[in-house]
LUMVO-501440 format. One record per residue: residue in one letter; x, y, z of N, C-alpha, C in turn; residue number from 1. Coordinates in Angstrom, 1 decimal. Layout:
<rs>
  residuo     n.X     n.Y     n.Z    ca.X    ca.Y    ca.Z     c.X     c.Y     c.Z  num
        A       X       Y       Z       X       Y       Z       X       Y       Z  NUM
...
</rs>
This chain:
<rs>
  residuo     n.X     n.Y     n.Z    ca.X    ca.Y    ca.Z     c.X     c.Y     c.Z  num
        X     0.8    -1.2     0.0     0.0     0.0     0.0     0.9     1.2     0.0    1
        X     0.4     2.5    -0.7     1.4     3.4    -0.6     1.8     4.0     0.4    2
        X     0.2     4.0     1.6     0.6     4.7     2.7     1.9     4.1     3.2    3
        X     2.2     3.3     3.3     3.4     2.1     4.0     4.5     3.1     3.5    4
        X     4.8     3.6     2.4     5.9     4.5     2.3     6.1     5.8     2.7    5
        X     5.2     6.3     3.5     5.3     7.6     4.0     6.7     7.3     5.5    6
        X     7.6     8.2     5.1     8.3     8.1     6.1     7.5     9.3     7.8    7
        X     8.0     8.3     8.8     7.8     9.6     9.9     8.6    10.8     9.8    8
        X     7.9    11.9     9.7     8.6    12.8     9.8     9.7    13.4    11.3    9
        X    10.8    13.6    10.2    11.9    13.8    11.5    11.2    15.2    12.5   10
        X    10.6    15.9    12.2    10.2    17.5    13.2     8.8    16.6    13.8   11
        X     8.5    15.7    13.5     7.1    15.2    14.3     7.4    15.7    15.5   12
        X     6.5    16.6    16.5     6.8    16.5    17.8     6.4    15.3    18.4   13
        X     5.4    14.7    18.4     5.2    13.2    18.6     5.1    12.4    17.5   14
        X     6.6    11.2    17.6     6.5    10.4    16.8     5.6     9.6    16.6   15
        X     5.8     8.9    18.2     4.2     7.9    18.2     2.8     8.3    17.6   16
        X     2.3     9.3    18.0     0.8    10.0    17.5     1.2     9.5    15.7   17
        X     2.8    10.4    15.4     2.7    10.0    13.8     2.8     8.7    13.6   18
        X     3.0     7.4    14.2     2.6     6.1    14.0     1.1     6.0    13.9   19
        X     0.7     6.2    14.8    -0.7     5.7    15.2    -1.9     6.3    14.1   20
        X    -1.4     7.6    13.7    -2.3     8.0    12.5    -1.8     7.5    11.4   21
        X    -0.6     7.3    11.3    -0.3     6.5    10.1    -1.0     5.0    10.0   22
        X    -1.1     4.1    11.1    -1.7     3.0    10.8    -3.2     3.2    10.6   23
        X    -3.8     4.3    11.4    -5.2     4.5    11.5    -5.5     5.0     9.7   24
        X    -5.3     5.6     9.6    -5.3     6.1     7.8    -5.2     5.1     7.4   25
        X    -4.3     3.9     6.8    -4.4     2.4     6.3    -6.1     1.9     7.1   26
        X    -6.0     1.7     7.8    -7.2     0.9     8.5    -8.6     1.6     7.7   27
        X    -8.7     2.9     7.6    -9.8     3.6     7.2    -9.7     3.7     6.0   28
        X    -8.4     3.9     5.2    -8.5     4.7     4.0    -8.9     3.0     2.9   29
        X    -8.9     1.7     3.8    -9.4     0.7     3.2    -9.9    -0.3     3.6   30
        X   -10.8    -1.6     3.3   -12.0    -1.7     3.8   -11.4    -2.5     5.1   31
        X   -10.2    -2.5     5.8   -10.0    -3.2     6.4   -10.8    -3.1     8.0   32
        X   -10.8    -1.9     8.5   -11.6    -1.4     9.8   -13.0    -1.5     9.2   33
        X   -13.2    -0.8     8.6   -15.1    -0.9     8.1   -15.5    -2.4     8.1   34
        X   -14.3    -3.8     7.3   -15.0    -4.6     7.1   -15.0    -5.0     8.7   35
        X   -14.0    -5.0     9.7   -13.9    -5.7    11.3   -15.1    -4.9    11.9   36
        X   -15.3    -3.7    12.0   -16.2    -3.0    12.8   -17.6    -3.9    11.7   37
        X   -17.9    -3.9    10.9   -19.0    -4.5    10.3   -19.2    -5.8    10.4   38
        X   -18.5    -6.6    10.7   -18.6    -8.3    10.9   -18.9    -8.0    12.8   39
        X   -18.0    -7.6    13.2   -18.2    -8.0    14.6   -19.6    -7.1    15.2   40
        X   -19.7    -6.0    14.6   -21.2    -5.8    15.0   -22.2    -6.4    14.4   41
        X   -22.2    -6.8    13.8   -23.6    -7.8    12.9   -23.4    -9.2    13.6   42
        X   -22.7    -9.9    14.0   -22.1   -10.8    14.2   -23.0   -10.6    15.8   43
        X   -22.6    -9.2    16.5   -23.1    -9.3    17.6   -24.2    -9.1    18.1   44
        X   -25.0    -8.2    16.6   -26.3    -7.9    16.7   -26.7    -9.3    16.8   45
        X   -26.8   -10.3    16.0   -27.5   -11.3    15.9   -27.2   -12.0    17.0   46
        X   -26.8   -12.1    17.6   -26.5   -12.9    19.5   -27.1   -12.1    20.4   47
        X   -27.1   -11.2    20.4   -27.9   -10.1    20.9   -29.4   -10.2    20.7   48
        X   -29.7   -10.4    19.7   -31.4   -10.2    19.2   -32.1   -12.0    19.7   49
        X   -30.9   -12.7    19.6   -31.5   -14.8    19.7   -31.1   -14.7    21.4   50
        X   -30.1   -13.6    22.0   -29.8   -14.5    23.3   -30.7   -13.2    24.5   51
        X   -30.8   -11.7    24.2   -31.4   -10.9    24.6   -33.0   -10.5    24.7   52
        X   -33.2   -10.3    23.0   -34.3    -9.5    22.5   -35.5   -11.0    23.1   53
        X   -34.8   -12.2    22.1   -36.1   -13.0    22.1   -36.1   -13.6    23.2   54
        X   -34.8   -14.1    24.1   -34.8   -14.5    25.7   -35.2   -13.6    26.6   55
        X   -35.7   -12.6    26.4   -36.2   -11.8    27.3   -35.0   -11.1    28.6   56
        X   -33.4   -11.0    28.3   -32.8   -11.3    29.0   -32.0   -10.5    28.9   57
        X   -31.5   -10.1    30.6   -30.8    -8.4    29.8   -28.9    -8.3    30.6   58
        X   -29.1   -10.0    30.6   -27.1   -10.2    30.6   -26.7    -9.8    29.3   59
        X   -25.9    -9.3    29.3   -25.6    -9.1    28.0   -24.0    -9.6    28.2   60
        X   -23.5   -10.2    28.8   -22.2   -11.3    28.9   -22.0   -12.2    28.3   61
        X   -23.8   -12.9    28.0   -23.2   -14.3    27.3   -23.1   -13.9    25.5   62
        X   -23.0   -12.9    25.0   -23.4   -11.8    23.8   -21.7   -12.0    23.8   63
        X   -20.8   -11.5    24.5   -19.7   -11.1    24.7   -18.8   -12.5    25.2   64
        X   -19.3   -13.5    25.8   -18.5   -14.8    25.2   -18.5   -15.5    24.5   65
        X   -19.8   -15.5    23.7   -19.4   -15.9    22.3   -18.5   -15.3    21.2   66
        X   -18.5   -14.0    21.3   -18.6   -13.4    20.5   -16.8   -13.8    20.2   67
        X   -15.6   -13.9    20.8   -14.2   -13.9    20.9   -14.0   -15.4    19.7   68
        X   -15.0   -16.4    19.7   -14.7   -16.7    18.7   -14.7   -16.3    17.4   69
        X   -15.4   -15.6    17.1   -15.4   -14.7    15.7   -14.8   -13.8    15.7   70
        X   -13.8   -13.3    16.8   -12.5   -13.0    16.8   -11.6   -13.2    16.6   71
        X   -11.4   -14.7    16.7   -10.6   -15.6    16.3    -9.9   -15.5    14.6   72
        X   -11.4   -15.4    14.2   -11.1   -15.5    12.6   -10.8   -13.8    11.9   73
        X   -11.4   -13.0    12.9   -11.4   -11.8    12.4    -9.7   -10.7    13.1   74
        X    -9.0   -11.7    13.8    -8.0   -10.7    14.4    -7.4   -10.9    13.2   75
        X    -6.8   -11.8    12.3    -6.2   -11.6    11.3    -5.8   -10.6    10.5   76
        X    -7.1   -10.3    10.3    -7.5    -8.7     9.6    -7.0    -7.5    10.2   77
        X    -7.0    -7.6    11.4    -6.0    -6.1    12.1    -4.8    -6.1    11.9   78
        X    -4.2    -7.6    12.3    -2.7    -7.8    12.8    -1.9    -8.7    11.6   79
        X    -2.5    -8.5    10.1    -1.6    -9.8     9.5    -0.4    -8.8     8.7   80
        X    -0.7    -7.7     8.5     0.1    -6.2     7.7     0.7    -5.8     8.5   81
        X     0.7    -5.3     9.6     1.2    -4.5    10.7     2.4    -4.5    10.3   82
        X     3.4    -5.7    10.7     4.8    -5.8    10.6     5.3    -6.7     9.1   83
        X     4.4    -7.8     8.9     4.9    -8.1     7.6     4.4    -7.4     6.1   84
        X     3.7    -6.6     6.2     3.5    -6.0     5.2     5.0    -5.0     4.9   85
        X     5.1    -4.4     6.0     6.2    -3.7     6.0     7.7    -4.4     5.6   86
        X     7.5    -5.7     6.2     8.7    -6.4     5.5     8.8    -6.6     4.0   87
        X     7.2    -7.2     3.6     7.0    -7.0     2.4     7.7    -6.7     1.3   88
        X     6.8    -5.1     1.8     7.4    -4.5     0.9     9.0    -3.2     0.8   89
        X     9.8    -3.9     2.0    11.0    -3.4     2.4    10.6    -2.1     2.8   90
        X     9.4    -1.6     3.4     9.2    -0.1     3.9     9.7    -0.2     5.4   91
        X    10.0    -1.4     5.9    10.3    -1.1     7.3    11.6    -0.4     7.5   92
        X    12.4    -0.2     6.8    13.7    -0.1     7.4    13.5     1.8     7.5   93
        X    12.2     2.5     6.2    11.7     3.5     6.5    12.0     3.8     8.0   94
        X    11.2     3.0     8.4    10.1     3.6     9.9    11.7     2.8    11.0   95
        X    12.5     1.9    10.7    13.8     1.9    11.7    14.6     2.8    11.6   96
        X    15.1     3.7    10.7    15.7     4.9    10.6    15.1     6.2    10.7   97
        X    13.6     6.0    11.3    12.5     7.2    11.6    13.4     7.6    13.1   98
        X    12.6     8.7    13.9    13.2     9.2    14.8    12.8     8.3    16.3   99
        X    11.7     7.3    16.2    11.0     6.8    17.1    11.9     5.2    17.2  100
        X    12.1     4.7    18.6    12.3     3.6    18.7    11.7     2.8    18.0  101
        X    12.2     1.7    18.1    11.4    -0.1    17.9    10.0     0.0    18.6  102
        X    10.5    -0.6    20.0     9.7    -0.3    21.2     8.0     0.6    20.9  103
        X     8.5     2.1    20.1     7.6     3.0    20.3     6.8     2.8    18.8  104
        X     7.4     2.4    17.8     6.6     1.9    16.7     5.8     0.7    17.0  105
        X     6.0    -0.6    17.7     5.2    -1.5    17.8     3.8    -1.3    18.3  106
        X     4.5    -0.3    19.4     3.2     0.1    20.4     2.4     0.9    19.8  107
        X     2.8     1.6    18.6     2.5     2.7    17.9     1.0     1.8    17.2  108
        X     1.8     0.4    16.4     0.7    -0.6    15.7    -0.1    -1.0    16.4  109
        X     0.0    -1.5    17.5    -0.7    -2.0    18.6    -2.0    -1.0    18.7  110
        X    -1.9     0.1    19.3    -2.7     0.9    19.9    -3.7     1.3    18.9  111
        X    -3.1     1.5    17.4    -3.7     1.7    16.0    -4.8     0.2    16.2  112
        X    -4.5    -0.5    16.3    -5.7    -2.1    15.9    -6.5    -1.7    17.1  113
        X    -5.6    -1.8    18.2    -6.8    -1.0    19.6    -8.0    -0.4    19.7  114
        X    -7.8     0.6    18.7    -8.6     2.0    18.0    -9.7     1.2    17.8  115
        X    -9.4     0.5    16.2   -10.5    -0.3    15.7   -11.3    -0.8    16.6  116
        X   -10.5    -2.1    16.9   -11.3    -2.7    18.1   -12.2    -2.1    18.9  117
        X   -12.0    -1.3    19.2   -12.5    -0.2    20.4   -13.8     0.4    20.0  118
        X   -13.6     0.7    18.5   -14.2     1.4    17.7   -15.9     0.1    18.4  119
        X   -15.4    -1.0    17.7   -16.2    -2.2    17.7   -17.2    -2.6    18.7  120
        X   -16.2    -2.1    20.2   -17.1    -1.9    21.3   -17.5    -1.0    21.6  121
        X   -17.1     0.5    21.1   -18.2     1.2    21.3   -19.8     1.1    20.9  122
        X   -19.8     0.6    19.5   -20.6     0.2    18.9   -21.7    -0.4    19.4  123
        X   -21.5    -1.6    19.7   -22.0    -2.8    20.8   -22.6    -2.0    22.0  124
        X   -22.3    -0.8    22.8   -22.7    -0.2    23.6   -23.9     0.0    23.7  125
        X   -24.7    -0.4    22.0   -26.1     0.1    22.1   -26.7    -0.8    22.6  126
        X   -26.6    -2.3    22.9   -27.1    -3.5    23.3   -27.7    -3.0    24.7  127
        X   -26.8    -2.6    25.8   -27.3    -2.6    27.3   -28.1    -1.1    27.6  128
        X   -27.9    -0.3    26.4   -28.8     1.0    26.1   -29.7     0.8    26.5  129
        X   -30.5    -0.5    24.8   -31.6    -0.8    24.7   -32.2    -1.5    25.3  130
        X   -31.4    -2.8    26.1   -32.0    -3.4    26.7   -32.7    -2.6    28.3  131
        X   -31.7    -1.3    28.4   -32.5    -0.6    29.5   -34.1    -0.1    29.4  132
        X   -34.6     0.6    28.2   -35.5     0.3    27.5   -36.7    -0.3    28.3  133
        X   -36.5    -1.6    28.3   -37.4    -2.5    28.7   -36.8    -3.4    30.2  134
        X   -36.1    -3.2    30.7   -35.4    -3.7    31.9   -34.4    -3.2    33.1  135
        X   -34.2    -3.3    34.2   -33.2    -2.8    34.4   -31.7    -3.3    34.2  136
        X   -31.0    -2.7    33.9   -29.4    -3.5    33.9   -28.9    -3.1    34.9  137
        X   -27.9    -3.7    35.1   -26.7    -3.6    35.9   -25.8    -3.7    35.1  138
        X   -25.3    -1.9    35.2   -24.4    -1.4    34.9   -22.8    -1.8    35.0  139
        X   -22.6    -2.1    36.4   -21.5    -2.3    37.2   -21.1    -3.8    36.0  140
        X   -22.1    -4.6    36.5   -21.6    -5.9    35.8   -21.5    -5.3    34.0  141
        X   -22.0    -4.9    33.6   -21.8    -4.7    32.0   -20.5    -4.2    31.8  142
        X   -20.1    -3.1    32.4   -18.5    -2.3    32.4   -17.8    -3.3    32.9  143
        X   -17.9    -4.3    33.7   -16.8    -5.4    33.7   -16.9    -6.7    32.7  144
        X   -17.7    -7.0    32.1   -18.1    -7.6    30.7   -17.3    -7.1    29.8  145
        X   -17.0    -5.9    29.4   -16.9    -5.1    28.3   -15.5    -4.8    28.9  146
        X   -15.2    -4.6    29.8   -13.8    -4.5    30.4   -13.0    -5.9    29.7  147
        X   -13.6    -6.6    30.0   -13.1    -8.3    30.1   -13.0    -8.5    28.5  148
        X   -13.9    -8.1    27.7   -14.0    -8.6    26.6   -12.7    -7.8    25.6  149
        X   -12.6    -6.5    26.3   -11.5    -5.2    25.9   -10.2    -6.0    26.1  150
        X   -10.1    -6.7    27.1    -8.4    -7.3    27.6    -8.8    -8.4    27.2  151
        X    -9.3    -9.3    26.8    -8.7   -10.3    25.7    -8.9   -10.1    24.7  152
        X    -8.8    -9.3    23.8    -9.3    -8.9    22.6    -7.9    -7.9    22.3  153
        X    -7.1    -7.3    23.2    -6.2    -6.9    23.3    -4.9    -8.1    23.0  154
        X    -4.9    -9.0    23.9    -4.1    -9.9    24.2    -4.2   -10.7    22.8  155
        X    -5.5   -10.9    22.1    -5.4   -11.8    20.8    -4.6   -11.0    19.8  156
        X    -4.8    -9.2    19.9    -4.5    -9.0    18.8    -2.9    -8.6    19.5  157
        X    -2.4    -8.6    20.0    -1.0    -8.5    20.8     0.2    -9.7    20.3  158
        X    -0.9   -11.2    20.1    -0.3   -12.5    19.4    -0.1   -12.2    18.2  159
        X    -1.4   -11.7    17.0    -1.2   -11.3    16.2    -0.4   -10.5    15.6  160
        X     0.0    -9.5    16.4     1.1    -8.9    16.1     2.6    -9.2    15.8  161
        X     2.7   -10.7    17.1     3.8   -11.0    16.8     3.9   -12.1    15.6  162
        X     2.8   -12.5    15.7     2.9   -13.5    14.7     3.1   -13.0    13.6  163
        X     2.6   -11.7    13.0     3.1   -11.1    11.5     4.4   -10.7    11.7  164
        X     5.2   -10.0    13.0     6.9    -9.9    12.7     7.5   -11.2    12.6  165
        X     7.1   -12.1    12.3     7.7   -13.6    11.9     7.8   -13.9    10.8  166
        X     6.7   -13.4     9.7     7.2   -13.6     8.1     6.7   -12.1     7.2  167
        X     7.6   -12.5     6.1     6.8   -11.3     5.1     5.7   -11.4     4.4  168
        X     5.0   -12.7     4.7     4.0   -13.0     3.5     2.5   -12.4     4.6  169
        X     1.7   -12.1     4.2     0.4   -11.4     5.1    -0.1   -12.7     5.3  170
        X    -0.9   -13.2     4.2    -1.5   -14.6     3.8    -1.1   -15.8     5.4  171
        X     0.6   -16.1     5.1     1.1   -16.8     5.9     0.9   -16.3     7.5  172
        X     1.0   -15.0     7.6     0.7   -14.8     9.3    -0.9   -14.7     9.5  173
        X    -2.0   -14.5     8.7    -3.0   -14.5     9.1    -3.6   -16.3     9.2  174
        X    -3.0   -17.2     8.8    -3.5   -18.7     8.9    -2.7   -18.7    10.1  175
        X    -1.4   -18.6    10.1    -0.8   -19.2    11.4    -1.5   -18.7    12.8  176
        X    -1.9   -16.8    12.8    -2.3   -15.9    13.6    -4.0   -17.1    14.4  177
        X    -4.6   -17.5    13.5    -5.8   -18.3    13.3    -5.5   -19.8    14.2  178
        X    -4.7   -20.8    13.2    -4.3   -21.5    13.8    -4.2   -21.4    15.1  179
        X    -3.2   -20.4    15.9    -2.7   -20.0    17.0    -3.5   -20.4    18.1  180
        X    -4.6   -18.9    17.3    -5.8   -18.7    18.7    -6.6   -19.5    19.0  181
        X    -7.1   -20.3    17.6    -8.1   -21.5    17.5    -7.4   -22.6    18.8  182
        X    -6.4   -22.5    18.4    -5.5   -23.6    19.8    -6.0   -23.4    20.9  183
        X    -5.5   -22.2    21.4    -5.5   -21.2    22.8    -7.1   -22.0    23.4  184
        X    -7.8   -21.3    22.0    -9.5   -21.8    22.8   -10.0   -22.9    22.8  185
        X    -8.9   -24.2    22.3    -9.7   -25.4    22.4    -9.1   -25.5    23.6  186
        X    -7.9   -25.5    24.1    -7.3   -25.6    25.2    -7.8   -25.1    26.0  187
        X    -8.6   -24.1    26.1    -9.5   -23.1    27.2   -10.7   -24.3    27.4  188
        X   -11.1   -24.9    26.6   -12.1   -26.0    26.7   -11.5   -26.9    27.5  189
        X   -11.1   -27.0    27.7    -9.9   -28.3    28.6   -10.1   -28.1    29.7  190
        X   -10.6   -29.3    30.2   -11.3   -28.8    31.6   -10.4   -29.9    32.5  191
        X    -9.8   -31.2    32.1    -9.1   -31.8    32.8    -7.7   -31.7    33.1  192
        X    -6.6   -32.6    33.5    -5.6   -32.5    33.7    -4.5   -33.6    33.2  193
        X    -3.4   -33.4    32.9    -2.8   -34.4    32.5    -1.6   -35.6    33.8  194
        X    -1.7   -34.7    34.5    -1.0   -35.0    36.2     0.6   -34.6    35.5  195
        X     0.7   -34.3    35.0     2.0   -33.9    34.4     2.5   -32.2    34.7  196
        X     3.2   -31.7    36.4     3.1   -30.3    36.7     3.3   -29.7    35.8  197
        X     4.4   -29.7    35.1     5.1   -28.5    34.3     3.7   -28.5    33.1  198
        X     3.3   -29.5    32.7     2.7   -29.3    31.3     1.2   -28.9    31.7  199
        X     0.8   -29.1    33.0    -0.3   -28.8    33.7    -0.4   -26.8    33.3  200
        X     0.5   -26.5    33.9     0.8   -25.3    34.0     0.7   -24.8    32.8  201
        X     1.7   -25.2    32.0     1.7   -24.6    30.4     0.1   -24.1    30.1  202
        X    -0.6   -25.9    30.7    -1.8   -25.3    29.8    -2.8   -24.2    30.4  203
        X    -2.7   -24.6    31.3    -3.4   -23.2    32.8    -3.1   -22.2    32.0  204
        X    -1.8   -21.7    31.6    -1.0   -20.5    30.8    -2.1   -19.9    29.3  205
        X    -2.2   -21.4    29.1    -2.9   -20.8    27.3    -4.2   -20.8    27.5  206
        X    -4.9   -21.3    28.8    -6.3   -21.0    28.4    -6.9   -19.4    28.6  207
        X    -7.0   -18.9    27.3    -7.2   -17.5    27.9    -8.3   -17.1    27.6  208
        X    -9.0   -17.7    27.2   -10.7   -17.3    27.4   -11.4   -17.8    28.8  209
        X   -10.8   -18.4    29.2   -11.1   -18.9    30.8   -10.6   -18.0    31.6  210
        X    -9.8   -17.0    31.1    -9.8   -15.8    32.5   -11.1   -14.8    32.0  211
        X   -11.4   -14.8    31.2   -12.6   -13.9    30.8   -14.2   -14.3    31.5  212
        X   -13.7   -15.5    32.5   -15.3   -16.3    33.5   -15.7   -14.8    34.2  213
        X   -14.7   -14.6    34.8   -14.6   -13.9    36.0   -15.6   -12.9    35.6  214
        X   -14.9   -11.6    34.4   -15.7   -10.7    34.2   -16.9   -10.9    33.7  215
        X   -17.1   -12.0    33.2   -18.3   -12.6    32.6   -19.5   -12.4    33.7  216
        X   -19.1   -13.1    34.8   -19.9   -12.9    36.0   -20.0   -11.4    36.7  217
        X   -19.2   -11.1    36.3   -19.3    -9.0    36.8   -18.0    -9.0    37.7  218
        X   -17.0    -9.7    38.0   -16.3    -9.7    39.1   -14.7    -9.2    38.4  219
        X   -13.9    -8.1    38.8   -12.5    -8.2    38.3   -11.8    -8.4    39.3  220
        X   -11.2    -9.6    39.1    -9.9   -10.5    39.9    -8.4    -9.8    39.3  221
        X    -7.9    -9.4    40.6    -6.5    -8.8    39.7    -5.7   -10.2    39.0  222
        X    -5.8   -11.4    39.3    -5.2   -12.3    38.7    -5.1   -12.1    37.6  223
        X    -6.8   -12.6    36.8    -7.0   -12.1    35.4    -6.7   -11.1    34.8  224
        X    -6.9    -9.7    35.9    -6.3    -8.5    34.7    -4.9    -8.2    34.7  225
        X    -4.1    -8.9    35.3    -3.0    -8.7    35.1    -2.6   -10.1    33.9  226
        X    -3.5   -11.4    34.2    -3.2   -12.1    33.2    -3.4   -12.0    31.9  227
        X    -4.1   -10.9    31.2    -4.5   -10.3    30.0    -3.4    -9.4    29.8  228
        X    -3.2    -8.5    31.1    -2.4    -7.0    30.8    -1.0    -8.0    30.3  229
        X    -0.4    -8.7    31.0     0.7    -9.4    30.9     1.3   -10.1    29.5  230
        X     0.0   -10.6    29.4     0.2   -11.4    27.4     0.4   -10.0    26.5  231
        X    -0.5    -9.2    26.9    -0.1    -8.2    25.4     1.5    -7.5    26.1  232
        X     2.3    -7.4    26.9     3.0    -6.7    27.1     3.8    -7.8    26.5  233
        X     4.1    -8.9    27.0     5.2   -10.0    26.6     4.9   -10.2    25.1  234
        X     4.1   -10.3    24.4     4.2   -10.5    23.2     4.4    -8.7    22.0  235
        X     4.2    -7.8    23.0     4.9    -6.7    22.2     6.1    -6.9    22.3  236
        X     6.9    -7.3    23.9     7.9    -7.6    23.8     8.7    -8.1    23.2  237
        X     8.6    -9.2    22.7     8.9   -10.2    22.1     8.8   -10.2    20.1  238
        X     7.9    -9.1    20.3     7.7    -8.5    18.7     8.8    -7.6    17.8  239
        X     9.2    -6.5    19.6    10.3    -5.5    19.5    11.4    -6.1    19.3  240
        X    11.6    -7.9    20.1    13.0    -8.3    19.8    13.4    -8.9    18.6  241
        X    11.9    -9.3    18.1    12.1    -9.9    16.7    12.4    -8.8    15.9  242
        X    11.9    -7.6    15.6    12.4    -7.0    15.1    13.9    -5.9    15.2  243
        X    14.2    -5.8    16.4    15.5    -5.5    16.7    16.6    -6.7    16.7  244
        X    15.8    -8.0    16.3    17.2    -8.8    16.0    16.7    -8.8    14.5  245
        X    16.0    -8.8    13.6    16.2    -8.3    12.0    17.1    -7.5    12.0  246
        X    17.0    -5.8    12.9    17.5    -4.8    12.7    19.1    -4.7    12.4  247
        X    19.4    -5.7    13.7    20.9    -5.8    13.7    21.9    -6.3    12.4  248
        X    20.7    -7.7    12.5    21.7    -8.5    10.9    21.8    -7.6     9.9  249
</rs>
């Protein structure tokens, strides 16, 4: 895409801001945000209208645990360009000789998909509106639903990110990005144990839609939110090193 060749400008007083509009412009200026904000709301309407409207029922949580599987297929879409597009098309070395760290460009892409995302649940906001309408809600519990749904939604697209500084082909990080998560949540389904500690553990580690019970019920456990905040930080991490060991070779 051409935007990919805009270099950051050196007088940017904030680099990052000029990251973050730079990915935001890509996301808008093609159908890639329109199509994620348009799948996952329709997607949500319809769980909303079979689990809400016609059940007479104004949790609006179980709307929001389903819904991360059709995240699954749709994080792709945010996170499969971010870093390998740039490899791609050799524009990255652009934005590593820009004025802004590694570090501050990742976070730069990150917070850009965030946006979207965000965008997505703002959207969704009109569900516990309406269902006020005709019922009372609880507030409290919905803002921790929507909290919950915000941090692992974060954390998927956080994988995603690294998974695209792994190759240059888009195609290839959006099957693998897929593959990944699809894992994560069969293993969240795993309700027993192997008696084996270490591997016990591992899997406790991957089921990450099982820390999202908690908020589901209305309750925030610092466990869980640091076990969300923690995946997107270690896999930006780990995104910055992949790309600061390209950098070096």
């Amino acid at each position: 895409m051409n935007q990919n060749k805009e270099m950051i400008p050196k007088n940017s007083p904030s680099p990052l801001c000029a990251i973050i509009k730079k990915e935001l412009r890509i996301y808008f200026n093609t159908p890639i945000a329109w199509v994620f904000i348009a799948v996952m709301f329709c997607v949500g309407s319809i769980l909303f209208t079979i689990l809400n409207l016609f059940e007479a029922s104004s949790a609006i949580g179980m709307v929001l645990l389903l819904l991360p599987w059709v995240f699954v297929v749709m994080t792709p879409l945010l996170t499969m360009r971010l870093i390998a597009e740039e490899r791609g098309l050799k524009t990255d070395q652009l934005l590593l000789t820009s004025p802004i760290s590694v570090s501050g460009i990742v976070w730069g892409k990150l917070i850009a998909a965030l946006a979207v995302f965000g965008a997505s649940i703002v959207l969704m906001l009109m569900y516990p509106i309406i269902l006020e309408f005709y019922s009372s809600v609880e507030w409290g519990v919905v803002f921790t639903n929507y909290l919950g749904f915000f941090l692992l939604g974060s954390s998927l697209i956080s994988i995603g990110l690294f998974i695209s500084s792994l190759t240059e082909n888009q195609f290839t990080a959006a099957v693998i990005t897929i593959a990944v998560l699809l894992a994560m949540f069969l293993i969240s389904s795993f309700s027993g144990t192997t008696g084996i500690g270490v591997l016990d553990f591992i899997i406790d580690i991957l089921k990450i839609t099982r820390r999202f019970d908690s908020f589901y019920t209305g309750f925030i456990t610092l466990a869980d939110f640091l076990y969300y905040v923690s995946i997107t930080v270690v896999f930006v991490l780990l995104t910055v090193y992949r790309i600061e060991k390209r950098k070096i070779k």
